[in-house]
C-alpha positions as a Markdown table, in Angstrom:
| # | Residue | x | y | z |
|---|---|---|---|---|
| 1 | Unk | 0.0 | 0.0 | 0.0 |
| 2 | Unk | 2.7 | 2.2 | -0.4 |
| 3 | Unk | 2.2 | 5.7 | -1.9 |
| 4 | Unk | 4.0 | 8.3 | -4.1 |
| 5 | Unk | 3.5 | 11.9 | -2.6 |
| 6 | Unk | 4.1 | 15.4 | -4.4 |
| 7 | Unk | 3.6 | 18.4 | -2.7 |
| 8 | Unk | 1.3 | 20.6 | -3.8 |
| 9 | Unk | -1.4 | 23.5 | -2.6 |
| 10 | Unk | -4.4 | 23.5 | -3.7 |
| 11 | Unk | -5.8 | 26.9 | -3.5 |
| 12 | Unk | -9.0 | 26.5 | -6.2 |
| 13 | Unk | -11.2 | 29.9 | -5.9 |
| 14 | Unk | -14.5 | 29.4 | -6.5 |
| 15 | Unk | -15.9 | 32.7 | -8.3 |
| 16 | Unk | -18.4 | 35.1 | -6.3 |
| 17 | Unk | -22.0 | 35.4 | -7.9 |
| 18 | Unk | -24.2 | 38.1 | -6.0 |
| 19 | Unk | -27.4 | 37.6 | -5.3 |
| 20 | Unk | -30.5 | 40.2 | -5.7 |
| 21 | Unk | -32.2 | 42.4 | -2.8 |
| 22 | Unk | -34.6 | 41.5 | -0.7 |
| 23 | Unk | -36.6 | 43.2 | 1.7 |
| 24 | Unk | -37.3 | 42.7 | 5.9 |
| 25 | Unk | -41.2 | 41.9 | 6.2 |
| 26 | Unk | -43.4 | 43.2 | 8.5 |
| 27 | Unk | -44.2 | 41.2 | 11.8 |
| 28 | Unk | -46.2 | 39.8 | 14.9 |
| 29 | Unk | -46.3 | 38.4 | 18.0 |
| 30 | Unk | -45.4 | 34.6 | 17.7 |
| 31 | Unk | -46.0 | 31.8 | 18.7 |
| 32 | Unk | -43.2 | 29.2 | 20.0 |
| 33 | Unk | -41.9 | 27.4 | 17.0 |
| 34 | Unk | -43.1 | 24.0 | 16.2 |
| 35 | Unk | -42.6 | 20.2 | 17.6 |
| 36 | Unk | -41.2 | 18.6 | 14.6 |
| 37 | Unk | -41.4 | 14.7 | 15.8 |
| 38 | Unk | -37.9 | 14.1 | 17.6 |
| 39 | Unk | -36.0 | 17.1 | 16.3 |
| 40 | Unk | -33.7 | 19.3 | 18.5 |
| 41 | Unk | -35.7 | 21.8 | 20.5 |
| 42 | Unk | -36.1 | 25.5 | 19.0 |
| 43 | Unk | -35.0 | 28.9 | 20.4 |
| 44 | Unk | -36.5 | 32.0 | 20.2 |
| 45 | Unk | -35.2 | 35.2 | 21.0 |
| 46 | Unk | -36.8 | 38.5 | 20.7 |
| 47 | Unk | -36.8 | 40.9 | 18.1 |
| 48 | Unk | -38.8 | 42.6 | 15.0 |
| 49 | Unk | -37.4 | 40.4 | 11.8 |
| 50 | Unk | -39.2 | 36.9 | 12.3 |
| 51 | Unk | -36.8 | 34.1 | 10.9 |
| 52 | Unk | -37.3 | 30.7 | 11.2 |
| 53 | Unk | -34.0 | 28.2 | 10.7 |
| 54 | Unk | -34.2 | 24.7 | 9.1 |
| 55 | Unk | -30.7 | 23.6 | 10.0 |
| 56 | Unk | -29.0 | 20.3 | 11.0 |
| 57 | Unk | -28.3 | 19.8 | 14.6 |
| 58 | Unk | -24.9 | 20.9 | 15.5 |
| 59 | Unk | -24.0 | 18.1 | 16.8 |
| 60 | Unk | -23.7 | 16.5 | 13.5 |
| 61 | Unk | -19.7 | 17.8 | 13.0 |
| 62 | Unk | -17.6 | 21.2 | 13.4 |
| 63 | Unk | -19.1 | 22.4 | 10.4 |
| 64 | Unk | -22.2 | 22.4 | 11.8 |
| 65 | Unk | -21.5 | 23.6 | 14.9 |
| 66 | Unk | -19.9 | 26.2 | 13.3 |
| 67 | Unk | -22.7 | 27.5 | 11.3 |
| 68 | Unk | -25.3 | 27.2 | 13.9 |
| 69 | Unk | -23.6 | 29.6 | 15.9 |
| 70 | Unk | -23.2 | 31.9 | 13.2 |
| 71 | Unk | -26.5 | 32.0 | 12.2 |
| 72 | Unk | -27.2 | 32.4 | 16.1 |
| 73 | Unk | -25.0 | 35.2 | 16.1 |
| 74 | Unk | -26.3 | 37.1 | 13.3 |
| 75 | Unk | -30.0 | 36.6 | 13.7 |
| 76 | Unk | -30.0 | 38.1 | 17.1 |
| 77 | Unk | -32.4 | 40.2 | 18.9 |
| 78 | Unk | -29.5 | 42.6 | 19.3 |
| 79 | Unk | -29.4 | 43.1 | 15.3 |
| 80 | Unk | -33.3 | 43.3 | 15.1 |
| 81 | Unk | -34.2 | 39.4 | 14.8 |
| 82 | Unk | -36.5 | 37.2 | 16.6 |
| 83 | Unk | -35.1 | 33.8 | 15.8 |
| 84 | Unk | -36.6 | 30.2 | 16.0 |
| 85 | Unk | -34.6 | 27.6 | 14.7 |
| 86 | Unk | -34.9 | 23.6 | 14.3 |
| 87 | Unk | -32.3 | 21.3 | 13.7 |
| 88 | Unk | -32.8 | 17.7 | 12.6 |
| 89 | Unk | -30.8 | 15.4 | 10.2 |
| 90 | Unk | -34.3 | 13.8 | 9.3 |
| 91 | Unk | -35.8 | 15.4 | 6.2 |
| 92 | Unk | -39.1 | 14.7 | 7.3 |
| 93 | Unk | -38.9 | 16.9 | 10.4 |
| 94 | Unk | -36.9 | 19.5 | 8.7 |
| 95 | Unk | -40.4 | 19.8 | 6.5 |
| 96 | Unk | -42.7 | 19.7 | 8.9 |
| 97 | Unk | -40.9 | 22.7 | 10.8 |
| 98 | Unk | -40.9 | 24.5 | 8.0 |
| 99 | Unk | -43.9 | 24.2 | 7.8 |
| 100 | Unk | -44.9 | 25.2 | 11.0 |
| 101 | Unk | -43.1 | 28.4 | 10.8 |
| 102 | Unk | -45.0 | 28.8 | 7.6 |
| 103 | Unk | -48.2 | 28.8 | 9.6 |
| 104 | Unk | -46.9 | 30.3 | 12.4 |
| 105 | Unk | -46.0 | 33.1 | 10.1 |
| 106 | Unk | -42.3 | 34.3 | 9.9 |
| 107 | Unk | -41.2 | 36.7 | 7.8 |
| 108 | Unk | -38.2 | 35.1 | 6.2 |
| 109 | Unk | -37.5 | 30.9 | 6.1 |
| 110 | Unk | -34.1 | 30.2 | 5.7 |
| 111 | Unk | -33.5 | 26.6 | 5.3 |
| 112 | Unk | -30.4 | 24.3 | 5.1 |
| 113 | Unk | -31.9 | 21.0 | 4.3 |
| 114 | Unk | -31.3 | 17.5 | 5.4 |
| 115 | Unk | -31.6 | 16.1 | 1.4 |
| 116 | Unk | -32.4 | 17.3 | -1.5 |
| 117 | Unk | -35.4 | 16.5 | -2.6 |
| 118 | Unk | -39.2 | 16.8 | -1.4 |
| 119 | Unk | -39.2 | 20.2 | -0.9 |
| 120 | Unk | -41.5 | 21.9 | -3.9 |
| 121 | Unk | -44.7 | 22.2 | -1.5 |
| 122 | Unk | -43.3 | 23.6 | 1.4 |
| 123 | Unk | -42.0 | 26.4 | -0.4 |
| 124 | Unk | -44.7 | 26.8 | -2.8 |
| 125 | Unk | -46.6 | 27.4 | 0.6 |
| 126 | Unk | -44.3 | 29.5 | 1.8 |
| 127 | Unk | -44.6 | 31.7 | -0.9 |
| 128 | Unk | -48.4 | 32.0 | -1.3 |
| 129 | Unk | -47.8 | 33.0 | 2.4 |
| 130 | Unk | -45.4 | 35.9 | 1.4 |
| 131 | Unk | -42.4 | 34.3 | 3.3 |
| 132 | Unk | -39.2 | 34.8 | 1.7 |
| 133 | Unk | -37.3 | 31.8 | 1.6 |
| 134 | Unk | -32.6 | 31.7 | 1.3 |
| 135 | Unk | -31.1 | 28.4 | 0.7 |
| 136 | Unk | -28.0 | 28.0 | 2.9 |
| 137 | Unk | -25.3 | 25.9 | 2.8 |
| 138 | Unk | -26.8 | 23.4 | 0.5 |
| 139 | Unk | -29.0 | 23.5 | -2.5 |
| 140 | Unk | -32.3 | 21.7 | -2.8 |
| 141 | Unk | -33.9 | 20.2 | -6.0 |
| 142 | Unk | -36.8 | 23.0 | -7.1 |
| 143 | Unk | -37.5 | 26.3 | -9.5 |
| 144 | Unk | -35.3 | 28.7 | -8.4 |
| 145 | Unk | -38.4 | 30.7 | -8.6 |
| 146 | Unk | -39.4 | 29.6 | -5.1 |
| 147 | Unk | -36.6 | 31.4 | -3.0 |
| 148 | Unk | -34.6 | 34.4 | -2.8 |
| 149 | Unk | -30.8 | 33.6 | -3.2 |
| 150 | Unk | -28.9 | 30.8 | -2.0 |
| 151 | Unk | -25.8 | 31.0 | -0.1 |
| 152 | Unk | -23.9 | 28.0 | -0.8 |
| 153 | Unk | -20.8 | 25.9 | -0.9 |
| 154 | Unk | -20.2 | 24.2 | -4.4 |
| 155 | Unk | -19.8 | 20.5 | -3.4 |
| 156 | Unk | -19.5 | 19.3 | -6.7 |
| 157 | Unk | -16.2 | 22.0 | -7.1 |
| 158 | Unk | -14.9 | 20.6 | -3.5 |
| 159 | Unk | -14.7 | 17.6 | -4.8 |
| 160 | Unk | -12.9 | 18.1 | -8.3 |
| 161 | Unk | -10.9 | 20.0 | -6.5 |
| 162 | Unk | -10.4 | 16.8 | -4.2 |
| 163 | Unk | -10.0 | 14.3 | -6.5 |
| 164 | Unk | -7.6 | 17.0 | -8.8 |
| 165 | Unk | -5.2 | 16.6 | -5.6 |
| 166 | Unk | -5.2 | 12.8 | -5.6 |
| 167 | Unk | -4.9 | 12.2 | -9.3 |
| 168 | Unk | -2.0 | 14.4 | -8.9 |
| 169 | Unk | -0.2 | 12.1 | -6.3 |
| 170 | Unk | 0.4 | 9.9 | -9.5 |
| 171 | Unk | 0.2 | 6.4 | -7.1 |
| 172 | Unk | 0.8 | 3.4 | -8.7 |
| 173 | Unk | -2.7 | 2.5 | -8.4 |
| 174 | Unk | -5.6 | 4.1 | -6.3 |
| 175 | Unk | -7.3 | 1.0 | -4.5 |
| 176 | Unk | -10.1 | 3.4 | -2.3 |
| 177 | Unk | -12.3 | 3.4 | 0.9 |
| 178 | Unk | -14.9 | 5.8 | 0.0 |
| 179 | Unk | -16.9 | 7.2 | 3.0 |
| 180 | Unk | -20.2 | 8.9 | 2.6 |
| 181 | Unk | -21.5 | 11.6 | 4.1 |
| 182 | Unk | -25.5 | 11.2 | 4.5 |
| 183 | Unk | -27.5 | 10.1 | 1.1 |
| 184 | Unk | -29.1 | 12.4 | -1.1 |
| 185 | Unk | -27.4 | 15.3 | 0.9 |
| 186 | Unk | -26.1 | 18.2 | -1.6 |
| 187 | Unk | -22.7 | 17.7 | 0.2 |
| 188 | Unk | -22.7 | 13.5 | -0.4 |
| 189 | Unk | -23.7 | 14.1 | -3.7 |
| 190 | Unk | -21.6 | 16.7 | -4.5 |
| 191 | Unk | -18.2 | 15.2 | -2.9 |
| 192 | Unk | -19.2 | 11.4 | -4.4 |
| 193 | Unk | -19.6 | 12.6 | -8.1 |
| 194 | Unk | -15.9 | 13.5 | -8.9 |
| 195 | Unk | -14.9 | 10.1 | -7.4 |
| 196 | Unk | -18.0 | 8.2 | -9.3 |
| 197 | Unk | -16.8 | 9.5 | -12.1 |
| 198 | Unk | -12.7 | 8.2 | -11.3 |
| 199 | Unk | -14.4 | 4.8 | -10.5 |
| 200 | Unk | -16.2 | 4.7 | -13.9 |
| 201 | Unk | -13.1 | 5.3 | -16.0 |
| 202 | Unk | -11.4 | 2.8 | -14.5 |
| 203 | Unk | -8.6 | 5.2 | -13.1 |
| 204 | Unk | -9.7 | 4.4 | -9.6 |
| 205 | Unk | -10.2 | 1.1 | -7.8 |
| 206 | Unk | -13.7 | 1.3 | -5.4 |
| 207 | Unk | -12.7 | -1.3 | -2.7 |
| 208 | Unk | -15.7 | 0.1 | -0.7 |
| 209 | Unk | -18.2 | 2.9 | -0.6 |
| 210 | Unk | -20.3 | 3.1 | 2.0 |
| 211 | Unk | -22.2 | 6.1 | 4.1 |
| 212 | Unk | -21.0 | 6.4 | 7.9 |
| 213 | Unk | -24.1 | 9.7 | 7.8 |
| 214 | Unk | -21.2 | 11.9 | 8.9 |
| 215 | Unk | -20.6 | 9.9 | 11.8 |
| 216 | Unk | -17.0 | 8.9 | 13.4 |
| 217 | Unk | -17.9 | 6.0 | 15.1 |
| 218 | Unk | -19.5 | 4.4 | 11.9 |
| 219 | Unk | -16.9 | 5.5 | 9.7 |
| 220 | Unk | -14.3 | 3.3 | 12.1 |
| 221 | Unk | -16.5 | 0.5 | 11.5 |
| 222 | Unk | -16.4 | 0.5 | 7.9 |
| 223 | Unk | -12.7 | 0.2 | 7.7 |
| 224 | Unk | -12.0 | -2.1 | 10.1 |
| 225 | Unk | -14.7 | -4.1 | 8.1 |
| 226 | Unk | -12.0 | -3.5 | 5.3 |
| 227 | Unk | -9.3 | -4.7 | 7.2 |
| 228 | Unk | -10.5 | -7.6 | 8.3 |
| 229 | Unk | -11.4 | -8.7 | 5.2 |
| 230 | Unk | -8.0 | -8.5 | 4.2 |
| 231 | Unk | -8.6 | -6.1 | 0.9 |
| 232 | Unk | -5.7 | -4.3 | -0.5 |
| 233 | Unk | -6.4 | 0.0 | -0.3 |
| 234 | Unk | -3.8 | 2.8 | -0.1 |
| 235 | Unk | -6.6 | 5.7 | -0.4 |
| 236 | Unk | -9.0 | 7.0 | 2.6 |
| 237 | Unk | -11.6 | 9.6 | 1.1 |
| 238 | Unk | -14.1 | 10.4 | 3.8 |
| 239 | Unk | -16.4 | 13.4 | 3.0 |
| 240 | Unk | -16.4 | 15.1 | 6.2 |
| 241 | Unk | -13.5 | 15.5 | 9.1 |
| 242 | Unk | -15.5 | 13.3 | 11.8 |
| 243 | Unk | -15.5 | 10.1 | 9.5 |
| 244 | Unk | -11.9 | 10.8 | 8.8 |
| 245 | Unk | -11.5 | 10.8 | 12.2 |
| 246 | Unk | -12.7 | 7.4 | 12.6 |
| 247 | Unk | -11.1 | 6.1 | 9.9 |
| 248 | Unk | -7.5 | 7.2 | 11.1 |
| 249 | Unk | -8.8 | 5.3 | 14.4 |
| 250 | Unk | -9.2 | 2.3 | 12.6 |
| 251 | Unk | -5.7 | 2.5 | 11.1 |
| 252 | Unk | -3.8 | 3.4 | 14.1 |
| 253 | Unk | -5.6 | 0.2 | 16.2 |
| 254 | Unk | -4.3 | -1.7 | 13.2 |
| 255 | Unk | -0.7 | -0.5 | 12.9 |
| 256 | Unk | -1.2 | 0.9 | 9.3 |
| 257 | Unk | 0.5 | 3.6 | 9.1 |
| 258 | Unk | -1.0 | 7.1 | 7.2 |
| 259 | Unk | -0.5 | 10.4 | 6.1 |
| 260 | Unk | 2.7 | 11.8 | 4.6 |
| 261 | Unk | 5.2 | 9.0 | 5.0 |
| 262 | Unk | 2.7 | 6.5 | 5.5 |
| 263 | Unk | 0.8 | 3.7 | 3.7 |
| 264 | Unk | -2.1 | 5.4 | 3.2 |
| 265 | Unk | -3.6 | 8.4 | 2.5 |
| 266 | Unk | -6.0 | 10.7 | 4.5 |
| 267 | Unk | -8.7 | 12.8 | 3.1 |
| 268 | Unk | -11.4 | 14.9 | 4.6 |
| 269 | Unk | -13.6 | 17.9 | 4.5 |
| 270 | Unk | -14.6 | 20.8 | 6.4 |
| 271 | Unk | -11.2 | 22.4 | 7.5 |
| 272 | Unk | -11.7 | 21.7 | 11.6 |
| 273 | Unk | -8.3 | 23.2 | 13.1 |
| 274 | Unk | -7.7 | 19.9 | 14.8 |
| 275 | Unk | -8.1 | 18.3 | 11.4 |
| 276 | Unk | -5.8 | 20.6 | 10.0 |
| 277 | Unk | -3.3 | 20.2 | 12.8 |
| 278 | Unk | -3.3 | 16.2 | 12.1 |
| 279 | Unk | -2.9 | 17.0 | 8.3 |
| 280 | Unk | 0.1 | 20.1 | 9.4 |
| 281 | Unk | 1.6 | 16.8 | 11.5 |
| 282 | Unk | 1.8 | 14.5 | 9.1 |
| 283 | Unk | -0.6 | 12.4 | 9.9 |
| 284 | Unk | -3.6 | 13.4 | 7.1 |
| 285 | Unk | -2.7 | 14.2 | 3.5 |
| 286 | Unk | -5.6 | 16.7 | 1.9 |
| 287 | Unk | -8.6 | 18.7 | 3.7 |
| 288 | Unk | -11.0 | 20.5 | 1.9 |
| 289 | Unk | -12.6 | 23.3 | 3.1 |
| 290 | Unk | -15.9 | 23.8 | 3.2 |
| 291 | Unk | -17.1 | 27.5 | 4.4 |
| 292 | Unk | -19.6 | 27.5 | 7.3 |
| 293 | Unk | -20.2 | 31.4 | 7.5 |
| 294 | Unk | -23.8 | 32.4 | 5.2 |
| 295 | Unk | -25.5 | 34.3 | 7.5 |
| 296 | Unk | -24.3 | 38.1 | 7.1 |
| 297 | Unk | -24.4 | 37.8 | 3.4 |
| 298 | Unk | -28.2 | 36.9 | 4.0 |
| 299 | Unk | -29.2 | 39.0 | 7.0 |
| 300 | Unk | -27.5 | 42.1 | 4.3 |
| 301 | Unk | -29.8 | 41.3 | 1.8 |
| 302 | Unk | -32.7 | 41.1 | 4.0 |
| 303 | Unk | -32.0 | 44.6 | 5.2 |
| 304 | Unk | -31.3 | 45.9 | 1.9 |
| 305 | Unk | -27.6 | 46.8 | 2.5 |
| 306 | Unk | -26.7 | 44.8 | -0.9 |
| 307 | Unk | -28.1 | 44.1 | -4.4 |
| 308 | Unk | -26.9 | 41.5 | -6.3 |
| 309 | Unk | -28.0 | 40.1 | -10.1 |
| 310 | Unk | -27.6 | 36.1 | -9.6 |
| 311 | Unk | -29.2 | 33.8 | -7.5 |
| 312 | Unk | -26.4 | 32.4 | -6.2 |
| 313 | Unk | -23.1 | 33.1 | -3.9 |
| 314 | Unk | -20.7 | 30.9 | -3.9 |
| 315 | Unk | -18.2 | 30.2 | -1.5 |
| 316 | Unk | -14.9 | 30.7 | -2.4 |
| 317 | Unk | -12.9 | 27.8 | -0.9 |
| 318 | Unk | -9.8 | 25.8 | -1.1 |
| 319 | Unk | -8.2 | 22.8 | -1.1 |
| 320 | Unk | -5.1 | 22.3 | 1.8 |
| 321 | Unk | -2.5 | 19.9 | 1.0 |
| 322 | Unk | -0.2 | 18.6 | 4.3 |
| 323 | Unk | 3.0 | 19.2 | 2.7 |
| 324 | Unk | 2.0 | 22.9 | 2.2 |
| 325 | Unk | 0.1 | 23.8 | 5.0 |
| 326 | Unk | 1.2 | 26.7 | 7.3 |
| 327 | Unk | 0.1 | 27.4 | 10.9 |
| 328 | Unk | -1.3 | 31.0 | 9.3 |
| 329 | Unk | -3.4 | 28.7 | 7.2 |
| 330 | Unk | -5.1 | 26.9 | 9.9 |
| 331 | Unk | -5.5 | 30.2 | 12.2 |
| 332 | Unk | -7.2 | 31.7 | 8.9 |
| 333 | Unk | -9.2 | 29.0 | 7.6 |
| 334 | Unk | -9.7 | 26.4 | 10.7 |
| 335 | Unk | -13.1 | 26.3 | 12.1 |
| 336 | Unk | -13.3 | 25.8 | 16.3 |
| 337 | Unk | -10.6 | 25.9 | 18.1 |
């Protein structure tokens, strides 16, 4: 399993598209934001801008955490907010929250959502309703008619950008443990597709790919599965840095070595600073940042303090290789501490 590395940085910029105005509603005394079947509890915190936040728990990695408290943060009663929020990785409850701030009447729905898909009604409600909806973080499957902006990361350009890196390590062969992120989410989707696409020219070997749902204890599991079966892989692409986590756990129990002068090689996502420490020691090869921070660009256009003629912001990320990586690098770009 032994490995070729080059050093290289991947610094891919993803170009800016502004989005277009929009405008704070009017708004009333509210009710307390809505029971969503097993869901995280919501918050609310006074204010005169109703939003309600479809999110995932942040529990669910750094990322996450992260962004929840940046929404938090923005949307405060201090900066003219009253805020209710939900968290869930279930799809199902995501919808029914939304829809309960829907009838509970917010003035703006900003939604990060769970998967892709099944989300055409909600918003179609939640426009006859006059609720203005932004897409965070991840982009959902409807007409781009039926919210504001979106704020969003490219996933599909984080992992070219991914997979760009490992084609350029120029191994022998590339015998890999793919590890999912949840299905049908815009990140899994968008992170799988560049390796799908190495898998279906033949270029890469797919000894496994499996989800772990962003999870590091799951993640450990499928690759000591691997290992005990004995299956020959020099490659560890796990779409989020909890699972890589876990799969560096699985290794070291082993006595496989990893990362820059090791057997195999470490990938992950998200840019956690104690990621990036393990990639700065050695011990990971590539982490891919993934940009947590939407909500000023979306409280701005709520308030009307920018215009924009695109429906979409992107991100602009990068991609950090461990031979290249600086301590300035992970005090800039690290999320947490």
């Amino acid at each position: 399993m032994k490995k070729k590395l080059g050093s290289l940085l991947l610094a891919g910029t993803l170009a800016v598209s502004l989005l277009f105005t929009a405008c704070s509603g009017g708004s009333a005394p509210a009710p307390s934001a809505p029971d969503a079947g097993g869901g995280e509890p919501a918050v609310v915190a006074s204010g005169t801008i109703k939003v309600g936040v479809v999110n995932n728990p942040p529990s669910e990695s750094g990322y996450r955490e992260a962004n929840v408290k940046d929404m938090e943060a923005v949307f405060s009663a201090d900066n003219g907010y009253e805020l209710k929020t939900f968290y869930s990785l279930k799809n199902d409850e995501q919808l029914q929250a939304a829809q309960g701030f829907i009838t509970e009447g917010v003035d703006y729905l900003l939604i990060s959502a769970a998967e892709t898909t099944g989300w055409d009604e909600v918003l179609k409600k939640a426009q006859e309703a006059g609720i203005k909806v932004y897409l965070f973080d991840r982009m959902i499957d409807v007409d781009e008619s039926l919210y504001e902006a979106a704020v969003v990361s490219d996933m599909s350009a984080e992992g070219d950008l991914a997979v760009d890196w490992l084609l350029s390590q120029n191994l022998p062969e590339y015998n890999v443990i793919h590890i999912q992120g949840a299905m049908g989410s815009d990140a899994q989707i968008g992170r799988t597709g560049a390796l799908d696409a190495q898998f279906a020219s033949g270029k890469m070997n797919k000894v496994v790919q499996q989800t772990a749902t962003w999870d590091e204890a799951e993640a450990k599991k499928i690759v000591e599965s691997v290992i005990n079966s004995g299956d020959s892989f020099n490659v560890i692409y796990a779409e989020n840095d909890g699972m890589a986590k876990g799969a560096v756990a699985a290794l070291d129990e082993a006595g496989i070595t990893h990362g820059v002068d090791g057997d195999v090689i470490v990938m992950g996502f998200d840019c956690n600073k104690w990621a990036l420490r393990e990639l700065l020691a050695g011990k990971w090869n590539y982490d891919g940042q993934c940009s947590p921070f939407q909500a000023q660009v979306i409280s701005d256009l709520i308030q009307g303090k920018t215009t924009a003629s695109s429906k979409k912001i992107i991100n602009e990320e990068k991609g950090f290789d461990a031979k290249t990586l600086t301590q300035d690098d992970i005090d800039t770009y690290g999320l947490g501490e």
